[in-house]
C-alpha positions as CSV (number, residue, x, y, z in Angstrom):
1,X,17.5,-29.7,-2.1
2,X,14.5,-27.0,-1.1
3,X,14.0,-27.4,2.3
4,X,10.5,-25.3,3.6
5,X,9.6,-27.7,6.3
6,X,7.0,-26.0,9.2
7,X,6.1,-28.6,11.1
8,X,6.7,-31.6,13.9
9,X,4.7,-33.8,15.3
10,X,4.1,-34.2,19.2
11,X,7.5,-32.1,20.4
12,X,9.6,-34.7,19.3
13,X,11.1,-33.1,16.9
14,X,9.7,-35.7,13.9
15,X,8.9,-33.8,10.9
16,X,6.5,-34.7,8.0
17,X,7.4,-33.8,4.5
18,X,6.3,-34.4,1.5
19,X,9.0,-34.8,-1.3
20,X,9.1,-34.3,-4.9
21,X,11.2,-35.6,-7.8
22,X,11.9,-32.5,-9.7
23,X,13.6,-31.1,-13.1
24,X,13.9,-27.0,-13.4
25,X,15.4,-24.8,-15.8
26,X,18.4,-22.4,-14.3
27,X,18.3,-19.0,-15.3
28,X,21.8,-20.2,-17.5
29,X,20.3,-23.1,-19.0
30,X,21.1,-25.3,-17.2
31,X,18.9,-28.7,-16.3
32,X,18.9,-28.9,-12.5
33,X,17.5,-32.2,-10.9
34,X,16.9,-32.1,-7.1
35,X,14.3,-33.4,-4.3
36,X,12.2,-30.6,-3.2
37,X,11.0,-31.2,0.4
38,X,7.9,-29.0,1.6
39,X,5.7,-29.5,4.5
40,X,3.2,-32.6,4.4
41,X,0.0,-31.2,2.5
42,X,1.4,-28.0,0.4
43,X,-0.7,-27.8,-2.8
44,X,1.4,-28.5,-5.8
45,X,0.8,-24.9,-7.2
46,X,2.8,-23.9,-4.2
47,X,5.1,-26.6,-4.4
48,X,5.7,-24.8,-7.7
49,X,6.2,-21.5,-6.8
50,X,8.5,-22.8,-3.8
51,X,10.5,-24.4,-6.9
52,X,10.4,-21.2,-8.9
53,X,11.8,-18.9,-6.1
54,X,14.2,-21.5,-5.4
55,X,15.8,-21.6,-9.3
56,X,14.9,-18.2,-9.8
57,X,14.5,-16.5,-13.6
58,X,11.2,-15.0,-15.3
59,X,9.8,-18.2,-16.7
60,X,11.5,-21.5,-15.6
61,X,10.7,-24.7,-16.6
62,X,10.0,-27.2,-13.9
63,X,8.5,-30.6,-14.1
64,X,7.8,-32.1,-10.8
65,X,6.3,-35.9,-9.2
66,X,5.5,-36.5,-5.6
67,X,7.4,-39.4,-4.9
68,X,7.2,-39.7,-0.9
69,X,6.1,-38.9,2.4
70,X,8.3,-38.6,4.7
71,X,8.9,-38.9,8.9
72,X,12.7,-38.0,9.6
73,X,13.7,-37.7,12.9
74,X,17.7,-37.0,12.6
75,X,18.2,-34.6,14.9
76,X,21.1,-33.5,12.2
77,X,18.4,-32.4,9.9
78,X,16.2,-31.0,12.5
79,X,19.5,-29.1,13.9
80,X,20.4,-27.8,9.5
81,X,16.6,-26.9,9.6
82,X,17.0,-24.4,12.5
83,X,20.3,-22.9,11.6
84,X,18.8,-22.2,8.1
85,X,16.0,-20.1,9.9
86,X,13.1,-22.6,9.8
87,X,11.0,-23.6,13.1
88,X,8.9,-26.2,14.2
89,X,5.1,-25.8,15.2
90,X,2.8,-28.6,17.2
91,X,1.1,-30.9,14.5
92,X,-1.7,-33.4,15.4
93,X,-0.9,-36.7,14.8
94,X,-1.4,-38.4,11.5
95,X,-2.5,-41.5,10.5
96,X,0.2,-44.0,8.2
97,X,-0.6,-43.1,4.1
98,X,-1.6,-45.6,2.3
């Protein structure tokens, strides 16, 4: 899973991603299938260069869908998120999708 997530929403350590069903070519050949998970509103031509740093090679091939937004508020994840050198900023509040 790519994990980029930036932000939270009112200090309570909620955080709002966006997630996307996607296929990449590995630098072997290899067909990798994972979620990518990126901060609510990242432009899918970022989404794809997250995804192309992320498998790494010259040229990959990567298909991608949005499939979700998310609010998780395990404080697990939020703890993996920290340890793995991410942080947390203040985020307005947002309105349900939909």
């Amino acid at each position: 899973m790519l994990i980029k997530v930036t932000r939270n929403y009112q200090g309570d350590n909620t955080v709002i991603v966006d997630v996307y069903d996607t296929y990449a070519t590995a630098p072997n050949g290899a067909v990798l299938h994972f979620e990518a998970v990126v901060p609510t509103g990242t432009t899918l031509e970022e989404v794809g260069r997250l995804v192309h740093e992320y498998v790494g090679g010259v040229d990959p091939e990567i298909e991608m869908e949005w499939t979700a937004q998310r609010a998780c508020r395990a404080p697990r994840a939020i703890r993996e998120l920290q340890q793995a050198g991410l942080h947390t900023v203040s985020l307005k509040p947002i309105r349900a999708a939909g």
